[in-house]
C-alpha angles and dihedrals in degrees: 000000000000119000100259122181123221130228115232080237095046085045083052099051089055102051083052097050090039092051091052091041113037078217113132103238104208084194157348129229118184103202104200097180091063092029089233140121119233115199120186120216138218111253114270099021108078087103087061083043100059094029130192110339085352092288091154091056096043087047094046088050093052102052094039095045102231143057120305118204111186110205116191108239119255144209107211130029096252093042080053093046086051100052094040087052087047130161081033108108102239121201096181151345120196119182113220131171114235129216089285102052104254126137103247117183117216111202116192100209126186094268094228075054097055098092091050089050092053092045129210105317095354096299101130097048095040091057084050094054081038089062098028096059089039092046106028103013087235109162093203152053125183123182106200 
């Protein structure tokens, strides 16, 4: 895990979800350019995040005053892709180099789950490129 440092907002945010929850929040983005807040959660406990009918969620929106995405930690760069592309069906990620160096990774998806994987306006597979450059410093992200 790369050494990220919290804002005294984004400390803040996860005493209060983890407060509602009783879920442990390994970290807090606040995306600004989507006006949303982005936890990640300890592994094995996304189910005590959301809570029952996603009342956790709904609560922590409300107080914060914006949308809250929950993503299940993960290991590796392409366990983490995964979870952040969740409920998408992936078949694959596999992490290459290009001609310029970057870390770009490629992630094979069901083709009737690519639009899921890609979200409403971009959002699901811009939080994955989101993670996937703070955890992994991986430049892209490509949906096929």
């Amino acid at each position: 895990m790369p050494n990220i440092r919290l804002s005294d907002e984004e400390m803040r945010y996860i005493t209060l979800f983890e407060s509602i929850s009783g879920a442990t929040a390994k970290d807090c983005i606040i995306d600004n350019n989507t006006n949303r807040v982005i936890f990640i959660i300890k592994k094995g406990e996304m189910g005590m995040a959301i809570g029952k009918n996603g009342v956790n969620i709904k609560r922590a929106t409300k107080l914060i005053g914006r949308p809250v995405e929950v993503v299940e930690s993960g290991d590796t760069p392409e366990e983490l892709i995964r979870n952040a592309l969740f409920p998408a069906k992936i078949h694959a990620v596999k992490i290459t180099r290009d001609a310029f160096g970057r870390l770009v990774a490629h992630v094979a998806v069901d083709p009737k789950d690519k639009g899921l994987a890609i979200g409403r306006e971009g959002m699901r597979i811009q939080r994955a490129r989101l993670l996937a450059k703070r955890y992994f410093d991986i430049d892209v992200v490509v949906v096929k």
